[in-house]
VMD Tcl script that draws the C-alpha trace (Angstrom):
set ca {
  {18.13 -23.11 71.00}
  {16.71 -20.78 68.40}
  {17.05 -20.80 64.73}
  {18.78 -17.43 64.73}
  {21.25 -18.08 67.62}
  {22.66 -21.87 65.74}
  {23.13 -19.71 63.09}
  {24.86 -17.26 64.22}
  {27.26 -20.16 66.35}
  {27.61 -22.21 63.29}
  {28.99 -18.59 61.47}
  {31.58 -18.45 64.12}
  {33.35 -21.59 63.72}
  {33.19 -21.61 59.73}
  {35.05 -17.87 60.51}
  {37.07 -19.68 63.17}
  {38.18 -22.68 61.48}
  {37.48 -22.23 57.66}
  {35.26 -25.02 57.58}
  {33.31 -27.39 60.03}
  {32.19 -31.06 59.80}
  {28.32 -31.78 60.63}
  {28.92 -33.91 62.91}
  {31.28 -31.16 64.97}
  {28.16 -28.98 65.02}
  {25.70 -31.42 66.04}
  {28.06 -32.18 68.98}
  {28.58 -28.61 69.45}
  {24.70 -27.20 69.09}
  {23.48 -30.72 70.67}
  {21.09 -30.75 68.24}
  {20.37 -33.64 65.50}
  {22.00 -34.51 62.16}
  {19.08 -33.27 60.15}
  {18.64 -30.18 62.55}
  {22.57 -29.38 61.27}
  {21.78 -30.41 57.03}
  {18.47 -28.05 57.15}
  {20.68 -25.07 58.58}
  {23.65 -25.53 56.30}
  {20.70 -25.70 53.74}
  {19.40 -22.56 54.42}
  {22.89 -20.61 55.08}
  {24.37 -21.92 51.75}
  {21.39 -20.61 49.94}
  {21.80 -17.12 51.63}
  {25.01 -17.52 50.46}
  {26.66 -17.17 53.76}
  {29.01 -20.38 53.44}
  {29.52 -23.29 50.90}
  {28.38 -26.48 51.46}
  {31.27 -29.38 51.22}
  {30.85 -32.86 51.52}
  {30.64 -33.96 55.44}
  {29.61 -30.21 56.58}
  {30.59 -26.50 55.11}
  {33.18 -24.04 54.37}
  {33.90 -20.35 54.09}
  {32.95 -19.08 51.50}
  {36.11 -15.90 51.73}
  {38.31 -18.77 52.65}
  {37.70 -20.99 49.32}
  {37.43 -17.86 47.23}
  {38.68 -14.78 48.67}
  {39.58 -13.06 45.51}
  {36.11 -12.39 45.25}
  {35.77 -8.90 46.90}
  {31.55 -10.09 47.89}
  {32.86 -12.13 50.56}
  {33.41 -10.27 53.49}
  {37.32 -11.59 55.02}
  {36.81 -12.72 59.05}
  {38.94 -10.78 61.53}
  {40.20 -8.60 58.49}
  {41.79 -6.13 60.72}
  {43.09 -8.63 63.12}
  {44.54 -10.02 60.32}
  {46.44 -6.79 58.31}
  {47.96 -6.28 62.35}
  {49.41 -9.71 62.29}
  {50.83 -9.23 58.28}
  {51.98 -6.35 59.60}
  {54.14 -8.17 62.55}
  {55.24 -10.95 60.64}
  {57.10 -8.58 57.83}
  {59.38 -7.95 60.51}
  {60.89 -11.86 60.21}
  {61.32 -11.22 56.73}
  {64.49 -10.10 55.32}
  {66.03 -9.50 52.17}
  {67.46 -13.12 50.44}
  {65.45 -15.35 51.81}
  {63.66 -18.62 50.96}
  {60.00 -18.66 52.27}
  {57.82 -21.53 52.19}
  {53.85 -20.46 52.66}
  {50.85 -22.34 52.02}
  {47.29 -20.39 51.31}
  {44.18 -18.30 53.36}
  {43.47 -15.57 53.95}
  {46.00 -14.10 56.36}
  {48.21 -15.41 54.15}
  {46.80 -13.47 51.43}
  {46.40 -10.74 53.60}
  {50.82 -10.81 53.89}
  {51.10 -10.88 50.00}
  {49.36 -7.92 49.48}
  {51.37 -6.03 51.77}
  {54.70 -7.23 51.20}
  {56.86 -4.00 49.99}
  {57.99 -2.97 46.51}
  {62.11 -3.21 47.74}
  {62.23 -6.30 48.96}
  {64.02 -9.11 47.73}
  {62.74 -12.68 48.20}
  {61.67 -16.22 46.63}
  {58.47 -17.47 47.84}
  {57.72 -21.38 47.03}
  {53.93 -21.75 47.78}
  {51.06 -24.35 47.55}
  {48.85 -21.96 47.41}
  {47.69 -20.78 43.47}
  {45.96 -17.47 44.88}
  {48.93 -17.02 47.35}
  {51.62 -17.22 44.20}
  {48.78 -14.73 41.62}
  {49.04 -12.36 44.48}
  {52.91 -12.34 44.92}
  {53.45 -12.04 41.26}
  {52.52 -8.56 41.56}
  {55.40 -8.03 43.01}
  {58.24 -7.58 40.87}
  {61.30 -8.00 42.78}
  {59.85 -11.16 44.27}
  {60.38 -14.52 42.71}
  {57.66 -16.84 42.66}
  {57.47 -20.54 42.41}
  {54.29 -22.47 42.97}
  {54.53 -26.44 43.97}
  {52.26 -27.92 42.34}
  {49.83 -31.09 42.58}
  {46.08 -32.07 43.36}
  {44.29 -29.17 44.15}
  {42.36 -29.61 47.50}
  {39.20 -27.68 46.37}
  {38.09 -26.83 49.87}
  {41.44 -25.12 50.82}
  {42.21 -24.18 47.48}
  {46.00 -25.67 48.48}
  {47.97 -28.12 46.39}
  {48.33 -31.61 48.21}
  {49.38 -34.92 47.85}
  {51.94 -37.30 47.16}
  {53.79 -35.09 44.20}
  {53.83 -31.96 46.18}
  {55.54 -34.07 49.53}
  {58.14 -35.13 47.06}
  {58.92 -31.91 45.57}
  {59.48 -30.30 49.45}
  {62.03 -33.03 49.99}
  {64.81 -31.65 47.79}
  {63.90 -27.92 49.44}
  {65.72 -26.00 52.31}
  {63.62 -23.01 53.01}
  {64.62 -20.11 55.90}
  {61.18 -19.90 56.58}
  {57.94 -20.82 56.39}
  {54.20 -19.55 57.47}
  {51.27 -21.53 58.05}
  {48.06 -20.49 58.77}
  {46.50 -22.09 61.74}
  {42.91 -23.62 62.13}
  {43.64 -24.52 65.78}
  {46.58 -24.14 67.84}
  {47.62 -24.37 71.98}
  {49.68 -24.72 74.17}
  {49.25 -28.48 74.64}
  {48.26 -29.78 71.35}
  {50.23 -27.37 69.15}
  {48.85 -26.93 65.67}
  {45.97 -28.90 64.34}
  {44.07 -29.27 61.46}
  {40.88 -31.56 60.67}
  {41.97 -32.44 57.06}
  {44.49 -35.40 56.61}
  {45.99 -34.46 53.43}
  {46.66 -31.15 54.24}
  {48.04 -32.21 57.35}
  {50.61 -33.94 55.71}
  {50.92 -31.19 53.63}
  {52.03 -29.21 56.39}
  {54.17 -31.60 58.15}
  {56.66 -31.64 54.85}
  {56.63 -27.62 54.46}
  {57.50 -27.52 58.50}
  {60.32 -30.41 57.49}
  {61.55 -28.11 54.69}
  {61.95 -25.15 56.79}
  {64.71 -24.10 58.80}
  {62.40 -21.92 60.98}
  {58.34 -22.06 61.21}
  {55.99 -19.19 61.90}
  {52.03 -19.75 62.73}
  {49.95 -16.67 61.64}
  {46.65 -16.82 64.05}
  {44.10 -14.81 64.99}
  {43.79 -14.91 68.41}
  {39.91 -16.46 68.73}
  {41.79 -19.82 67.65}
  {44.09 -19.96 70.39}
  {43.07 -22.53 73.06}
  {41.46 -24.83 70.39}
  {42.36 -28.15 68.74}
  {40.87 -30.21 65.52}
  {41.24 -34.00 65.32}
  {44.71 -34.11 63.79}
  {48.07 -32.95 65.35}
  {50.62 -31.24 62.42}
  {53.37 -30.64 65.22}
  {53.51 -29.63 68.73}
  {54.39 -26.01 70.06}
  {57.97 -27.01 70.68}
  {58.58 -27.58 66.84}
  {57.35 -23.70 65.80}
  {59.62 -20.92 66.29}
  {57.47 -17.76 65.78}
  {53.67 -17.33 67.05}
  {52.36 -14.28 65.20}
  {48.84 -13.03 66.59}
  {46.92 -9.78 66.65}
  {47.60 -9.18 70.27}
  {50.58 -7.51 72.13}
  {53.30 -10.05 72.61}
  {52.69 -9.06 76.97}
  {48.71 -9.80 76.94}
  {47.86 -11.98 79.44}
  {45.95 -14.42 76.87}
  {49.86 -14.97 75.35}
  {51.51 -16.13 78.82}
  {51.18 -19.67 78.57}
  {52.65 -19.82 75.02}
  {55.74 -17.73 76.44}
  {58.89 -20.32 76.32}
  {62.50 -20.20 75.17}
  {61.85 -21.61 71.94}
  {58.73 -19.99 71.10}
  {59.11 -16.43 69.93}
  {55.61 -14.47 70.37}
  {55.08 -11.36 68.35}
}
mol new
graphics top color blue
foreach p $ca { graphics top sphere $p radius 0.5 }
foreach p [lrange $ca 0 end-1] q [lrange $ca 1 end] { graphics top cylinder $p $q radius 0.2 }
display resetview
């Protein structure tokens, strides 16, 4: 395989999945360990992605403030804010975490409506704060630098004592058999206590990570309520997450 085409493959699954281990892409590209090291080498000094310890990360994902870093699937993504404003009503508790979809949501959340968002996300609750009808309260603990998402022990505790209506998670995988997956352990368990806190759970997605799974299950599709994706709720790519728990918008 060519220079230019790894590339552009390892490109798609940072977009896909925020970041990617080395040894993922060695797998993936069936090429060698150094192979995968000289290319991240050469992309993170183009400045196309960040290298992290055990592979690489987005570079819109870890820092998407920072209008130089183009936002994967940005369109995709303002559709699927745009859908999942329709769950939200006036008086309610929302639990969210961070990314870019996320972000994406808090931007577009309007000027009359009436909520309090708890996040573990510090660009998530900045970007909220905007708003001035909203009230924002950030949960705070060791900041995962990758994800830019507080996790840990203290933040788990704090989502004990909480009863949210709602909460929305990003996805980095998600199907029909393995649910929602992640590759990082402590935001896994991250995850697991916001979905615990919530009376209802929403996964925002991008269609492109439907059909995939990471290394380590957060919950299975029976446990969220609402799958939010770019695509019309009747495309044929959504029939085999149709069921009568799982709402798809």
């Amino acid at each position: 395989m060519r220079k230019e085409e790894r590339h552009k493959l390892i490109m798609r699954e940072i977009n896909l999945h925020n970041k990617v281990l080395s040894t993922d892409l060695s797998v993936l590209l069936n090429i060698s360990d150094d192979t995968v090291r000289r290319d991240l080498k050469e992309l993170a000094e183009t400045g196309k992605l960040l290298k992290v310890h055990g592979g690489a990360a987005s570079k819109s994902f870890v820092a998407p403030f920072n209008a130089q870093h183009e936002i994967y699937a940005l369109n995709e993504k303002n559709v699927i804010a745009k859908k999942t404003l329709k769950i939200i009503k006036n008086e309610m508790v929302i639990l969210t975490e961070g990314g870019t979809t996320i972000l994406q949501l808090a931007r577009m959340i309007p000027e009359n409506l009436k909520v309090t968002f708890f996040t573990i996300s510090p660009q998530v609750a900045i970007t909220l704060s905007d708003h001035s009808n909203l009230e924002v309260i950030t949960i705070g603990g060791k900041l995962n630098k990758n994800a830019n998402l507080h996790v840990g022990a203290s933040v788990i505790n704090q989502l004990v004592d909480l009863r949210a209506d709602l909460c929305l998670l990003g996805a980095n995988a998600f199907s029909a058999e393995e649910g929602l997956t992640d590759m990082d352990w402590d935001i896994v368990q991250v995850k697991k206590a916001i979905i615990r806190s919530s009376k209802k759970t929403a996964v925002l997605s991008i269609s492109e990570k439907l059909n995939t799974a990471q290394r380590i299950r957060i919950c299975g599709p029976d446990d969220i309520d609402y799958l939010i994706t770019e695509l019309p709720a009747g495309s044929p790519l959504m029939q085999g997450y149709t069921n009568d728990h799982l709402i798809v918008l």
